[in-house]
ZAMI-39510 format. One record per atom (N, C-alpha, C, CB): x, y, z. Coordinates in pm, 1 decimal. Glycine has a CB too. Layout:
N
<<X,Y,Z>>;
...
//
This chain:
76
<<13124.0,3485.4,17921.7>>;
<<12992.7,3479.3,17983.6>>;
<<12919.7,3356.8,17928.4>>;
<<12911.4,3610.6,17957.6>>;
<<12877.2,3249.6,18031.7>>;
<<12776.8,3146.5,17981.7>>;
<<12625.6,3186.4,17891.8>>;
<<12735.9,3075.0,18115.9>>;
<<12610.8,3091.7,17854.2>>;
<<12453.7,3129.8,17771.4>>;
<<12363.9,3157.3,17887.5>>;
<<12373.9,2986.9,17666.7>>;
<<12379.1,3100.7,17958.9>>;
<<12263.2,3064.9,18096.9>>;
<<12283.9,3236.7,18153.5>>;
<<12336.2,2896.8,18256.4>>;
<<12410.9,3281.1,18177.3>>;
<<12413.1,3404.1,18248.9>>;
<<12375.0,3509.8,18093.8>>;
<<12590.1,3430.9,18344.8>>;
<<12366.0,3496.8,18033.5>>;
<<12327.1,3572.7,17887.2>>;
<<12201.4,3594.9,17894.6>>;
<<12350.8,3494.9,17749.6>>;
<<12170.9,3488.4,17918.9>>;
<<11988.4,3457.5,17902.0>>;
<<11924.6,3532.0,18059.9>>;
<<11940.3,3225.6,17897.7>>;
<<11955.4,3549.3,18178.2>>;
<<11963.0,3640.6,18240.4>>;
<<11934.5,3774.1,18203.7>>;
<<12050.5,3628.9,18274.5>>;
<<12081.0,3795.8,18114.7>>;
<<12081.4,3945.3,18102.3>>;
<<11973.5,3986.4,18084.9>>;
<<12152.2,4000.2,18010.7>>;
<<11943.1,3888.1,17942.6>>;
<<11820.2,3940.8,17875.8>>;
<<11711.4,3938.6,17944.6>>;
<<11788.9,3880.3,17765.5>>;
<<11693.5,3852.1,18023.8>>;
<<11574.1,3926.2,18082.3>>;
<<11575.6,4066.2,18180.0>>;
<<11511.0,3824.1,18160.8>>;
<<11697.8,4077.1,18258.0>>;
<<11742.1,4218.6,18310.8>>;
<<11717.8,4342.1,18258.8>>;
<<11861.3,4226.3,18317.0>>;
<<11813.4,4295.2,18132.1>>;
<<11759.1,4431.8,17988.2>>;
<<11600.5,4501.4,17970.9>>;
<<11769.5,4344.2,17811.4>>;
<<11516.8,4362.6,17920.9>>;
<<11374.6,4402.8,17906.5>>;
<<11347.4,4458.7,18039.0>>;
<<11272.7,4283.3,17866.6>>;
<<11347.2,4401.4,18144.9>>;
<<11275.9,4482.1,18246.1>>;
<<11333.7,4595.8,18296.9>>;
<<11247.2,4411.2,18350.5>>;
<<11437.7,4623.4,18249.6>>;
<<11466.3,4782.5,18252.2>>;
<<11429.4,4853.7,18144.1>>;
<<11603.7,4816.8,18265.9>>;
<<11410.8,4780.5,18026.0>>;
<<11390.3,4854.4,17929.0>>;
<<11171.9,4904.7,17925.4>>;
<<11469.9,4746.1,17787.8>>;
<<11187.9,4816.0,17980.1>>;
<<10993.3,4798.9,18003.5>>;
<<10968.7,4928.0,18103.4>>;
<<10923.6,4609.4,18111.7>>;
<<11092.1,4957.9,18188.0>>;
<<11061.3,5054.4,18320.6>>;
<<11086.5,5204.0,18234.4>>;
<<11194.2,5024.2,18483.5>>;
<<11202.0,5212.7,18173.7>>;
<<11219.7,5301.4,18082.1>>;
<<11112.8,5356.6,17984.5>>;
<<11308.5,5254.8,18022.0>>;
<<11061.6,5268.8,17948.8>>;
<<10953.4,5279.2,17856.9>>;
<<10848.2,5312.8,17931.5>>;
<<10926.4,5163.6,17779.2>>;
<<10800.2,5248.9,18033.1>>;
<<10686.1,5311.1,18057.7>>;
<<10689.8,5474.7,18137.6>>;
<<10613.8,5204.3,18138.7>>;
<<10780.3,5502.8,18197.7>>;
<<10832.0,5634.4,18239.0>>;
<<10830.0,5724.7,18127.0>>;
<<10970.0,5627.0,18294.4>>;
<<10899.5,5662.0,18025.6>>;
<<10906.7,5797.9,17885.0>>;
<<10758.4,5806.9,17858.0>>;
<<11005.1,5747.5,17701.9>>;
<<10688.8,5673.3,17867.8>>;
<<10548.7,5712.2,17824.8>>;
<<10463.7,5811.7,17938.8>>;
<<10464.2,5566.1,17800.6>>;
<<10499.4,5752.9,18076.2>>;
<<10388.1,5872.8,18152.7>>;
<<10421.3,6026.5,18144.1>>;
<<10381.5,5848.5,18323.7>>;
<<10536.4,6036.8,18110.8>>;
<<10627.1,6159.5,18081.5>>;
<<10490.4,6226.5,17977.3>>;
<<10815.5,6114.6,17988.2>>;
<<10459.4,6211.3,17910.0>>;
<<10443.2,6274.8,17732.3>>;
<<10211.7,6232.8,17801.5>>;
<<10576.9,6087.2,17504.3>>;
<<10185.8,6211.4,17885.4>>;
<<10070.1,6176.7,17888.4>>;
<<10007.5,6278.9,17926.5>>;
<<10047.7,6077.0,17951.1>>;
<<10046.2,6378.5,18011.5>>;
<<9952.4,6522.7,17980.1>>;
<<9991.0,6600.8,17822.5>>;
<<9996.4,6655.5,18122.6>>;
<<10114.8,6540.6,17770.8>>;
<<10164.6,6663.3,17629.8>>;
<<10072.9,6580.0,17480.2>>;
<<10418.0,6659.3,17589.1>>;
<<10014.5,6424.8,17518.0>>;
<<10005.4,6338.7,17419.4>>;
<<9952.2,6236.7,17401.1>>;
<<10078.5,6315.3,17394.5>>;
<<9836.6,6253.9,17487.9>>;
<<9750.2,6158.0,17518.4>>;
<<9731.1,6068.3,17417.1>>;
<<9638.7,6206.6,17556.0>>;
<<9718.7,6041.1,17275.5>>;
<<9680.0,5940.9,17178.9>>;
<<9809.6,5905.2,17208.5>>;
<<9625.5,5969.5,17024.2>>;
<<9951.9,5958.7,17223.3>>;
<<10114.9,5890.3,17204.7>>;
<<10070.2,5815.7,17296.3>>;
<<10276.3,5973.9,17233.2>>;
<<10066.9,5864.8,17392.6>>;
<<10036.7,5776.4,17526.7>>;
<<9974.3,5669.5,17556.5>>;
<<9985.1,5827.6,17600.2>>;
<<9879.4,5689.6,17529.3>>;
<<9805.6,5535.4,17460.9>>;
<<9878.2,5433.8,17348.8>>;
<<9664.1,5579.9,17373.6>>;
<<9878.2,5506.3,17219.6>>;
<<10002.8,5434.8,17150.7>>;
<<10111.2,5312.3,17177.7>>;
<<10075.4,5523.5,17140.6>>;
<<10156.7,5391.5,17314.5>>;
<<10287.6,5377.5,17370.2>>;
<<10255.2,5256.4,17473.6>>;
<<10348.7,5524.4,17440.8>>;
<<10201.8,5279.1,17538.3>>;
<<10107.3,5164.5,17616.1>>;
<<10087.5,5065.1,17599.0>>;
<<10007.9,5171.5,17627.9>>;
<<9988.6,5105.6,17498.1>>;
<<9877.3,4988.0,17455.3>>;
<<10011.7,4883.0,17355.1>>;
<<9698.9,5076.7,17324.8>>;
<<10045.5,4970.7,17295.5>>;
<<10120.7,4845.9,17203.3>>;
<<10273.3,4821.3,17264.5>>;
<<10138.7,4897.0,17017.7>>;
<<10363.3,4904.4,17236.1>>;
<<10523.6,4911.9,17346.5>>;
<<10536.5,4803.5,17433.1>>;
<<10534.0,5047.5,17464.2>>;
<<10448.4,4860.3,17565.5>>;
<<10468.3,4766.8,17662.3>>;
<<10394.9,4643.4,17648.6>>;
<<10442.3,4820.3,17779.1>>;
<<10308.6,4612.1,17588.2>>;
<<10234.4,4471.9,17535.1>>;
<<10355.0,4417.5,17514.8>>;
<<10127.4,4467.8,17393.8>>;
<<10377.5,4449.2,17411.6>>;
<<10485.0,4393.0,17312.5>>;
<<10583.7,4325.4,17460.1>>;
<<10580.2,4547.1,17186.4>>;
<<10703.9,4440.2,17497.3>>;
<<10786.3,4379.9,17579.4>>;
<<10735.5,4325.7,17690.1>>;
<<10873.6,4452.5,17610.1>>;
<<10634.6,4284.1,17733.0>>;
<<10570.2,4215.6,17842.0>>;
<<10582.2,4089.0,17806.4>>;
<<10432.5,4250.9,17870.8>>;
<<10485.8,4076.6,17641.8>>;
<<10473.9,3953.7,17595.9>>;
<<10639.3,3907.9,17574.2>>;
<<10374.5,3954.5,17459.9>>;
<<10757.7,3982.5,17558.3>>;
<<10874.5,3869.3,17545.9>>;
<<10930.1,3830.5,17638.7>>;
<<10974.7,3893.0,17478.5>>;
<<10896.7,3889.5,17752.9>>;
<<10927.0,3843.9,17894.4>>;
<<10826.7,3717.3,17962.0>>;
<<10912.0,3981.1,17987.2>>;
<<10739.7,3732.2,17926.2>>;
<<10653.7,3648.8,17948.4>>;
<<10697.7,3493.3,17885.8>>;
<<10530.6,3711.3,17895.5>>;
<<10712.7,3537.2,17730.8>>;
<<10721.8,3452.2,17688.7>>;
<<10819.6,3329.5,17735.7>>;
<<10727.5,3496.8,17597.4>>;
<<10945.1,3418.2,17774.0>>;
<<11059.7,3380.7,17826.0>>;
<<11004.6,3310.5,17967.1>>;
<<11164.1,3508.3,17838.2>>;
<<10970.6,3296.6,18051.4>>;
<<10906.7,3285.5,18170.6>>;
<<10810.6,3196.7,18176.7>>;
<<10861.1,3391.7,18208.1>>;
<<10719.2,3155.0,18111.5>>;
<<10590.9,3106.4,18135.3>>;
<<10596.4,2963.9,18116.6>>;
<<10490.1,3168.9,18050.8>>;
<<10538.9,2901.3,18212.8>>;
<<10595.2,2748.9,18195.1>>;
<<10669.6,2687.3,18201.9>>;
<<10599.3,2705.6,18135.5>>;
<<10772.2,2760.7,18296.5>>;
<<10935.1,2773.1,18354.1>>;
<<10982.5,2706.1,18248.2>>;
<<10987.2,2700.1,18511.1>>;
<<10964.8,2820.1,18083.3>>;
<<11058.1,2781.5,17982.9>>;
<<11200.6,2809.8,18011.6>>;
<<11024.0,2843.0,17862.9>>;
<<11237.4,2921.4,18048.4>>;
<<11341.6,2995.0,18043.7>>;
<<11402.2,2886.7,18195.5>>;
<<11305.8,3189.3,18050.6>>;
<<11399.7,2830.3,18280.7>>;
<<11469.0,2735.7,18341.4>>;
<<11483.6,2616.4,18302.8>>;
<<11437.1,2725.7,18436.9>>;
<<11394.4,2554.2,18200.6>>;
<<11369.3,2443.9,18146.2>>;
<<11480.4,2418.6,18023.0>>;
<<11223.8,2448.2,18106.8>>;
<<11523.6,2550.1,18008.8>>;
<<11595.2,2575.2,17896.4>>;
<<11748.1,2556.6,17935.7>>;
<<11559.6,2716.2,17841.4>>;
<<11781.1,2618.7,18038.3>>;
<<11907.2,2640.0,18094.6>>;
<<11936.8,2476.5,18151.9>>;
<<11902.2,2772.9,18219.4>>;
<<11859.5,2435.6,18200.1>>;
<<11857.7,2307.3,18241.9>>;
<<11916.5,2248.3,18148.9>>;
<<11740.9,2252.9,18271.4>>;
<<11888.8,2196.2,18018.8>>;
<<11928.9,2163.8,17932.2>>;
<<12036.7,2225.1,17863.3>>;
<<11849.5,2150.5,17885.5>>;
<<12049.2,2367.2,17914.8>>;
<<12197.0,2399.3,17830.8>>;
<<12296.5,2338.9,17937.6>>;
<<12236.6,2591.0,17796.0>>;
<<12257.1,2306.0,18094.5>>;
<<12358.5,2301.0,18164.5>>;
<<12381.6,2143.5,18145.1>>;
<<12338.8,2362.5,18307.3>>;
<<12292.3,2050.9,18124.8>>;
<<12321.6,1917.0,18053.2>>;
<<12425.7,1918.4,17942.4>>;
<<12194.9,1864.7,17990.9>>;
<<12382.6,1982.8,17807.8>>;
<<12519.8,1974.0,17695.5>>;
<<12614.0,1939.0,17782.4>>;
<<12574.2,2119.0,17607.8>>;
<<12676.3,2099.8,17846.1>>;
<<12792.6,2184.8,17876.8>>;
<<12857.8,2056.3,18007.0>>;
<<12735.9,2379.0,17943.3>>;
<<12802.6,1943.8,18057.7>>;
<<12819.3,1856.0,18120.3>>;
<<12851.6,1716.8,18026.1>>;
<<12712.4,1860.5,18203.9>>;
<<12815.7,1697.6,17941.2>>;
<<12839.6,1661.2,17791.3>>;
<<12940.8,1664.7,17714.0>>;
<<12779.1,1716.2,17726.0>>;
<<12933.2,1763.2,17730.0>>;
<<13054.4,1815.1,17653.2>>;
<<13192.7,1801.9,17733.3>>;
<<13030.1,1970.3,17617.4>>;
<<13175.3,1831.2,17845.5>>;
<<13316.3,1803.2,17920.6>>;
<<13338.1,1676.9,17944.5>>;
<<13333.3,1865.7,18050.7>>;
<<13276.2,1588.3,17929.2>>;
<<13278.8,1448.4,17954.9>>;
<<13355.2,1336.9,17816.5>>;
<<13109.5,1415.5,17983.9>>;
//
């Protein structure tokens, strides 16, 4: 598997893992309202912000771009 299709995954992962997460959280929000908040407020912050991070400023293409330069580089 290339880095470029890696770097994919990872973003695949988080946003399933972000969907997961927020489901387990509405789950527990009539049993746990402070969890729930908890879970929210910080959880999904959190994995938003690394998706984001990944994303914003078309880093995450800006990036691959340049891995696909090396890997053109390198075969040369």
């Amino acid at each position: 598997m290339k880095t470029e299709e890696k770097l994919d995954l990872i973003v695949s992962l988080l946003q399933e893992v972000e969907l997961e997460f927020n489901e387990k959280a509405e789950s527990i929000k009539d049993i746990d309202l402070p969890l729930y908040r908890m879970l929210t407020e910080h959880g999904s912050y959190f994995i938003k912000e690394i998706r984001k991070g990944l994303h914003s400023s078309g880093r995450l293409d800006t990036f691959k771009t340049r891995l696909k330069r090396a890997d053109e580089l390198l075969k040369d």
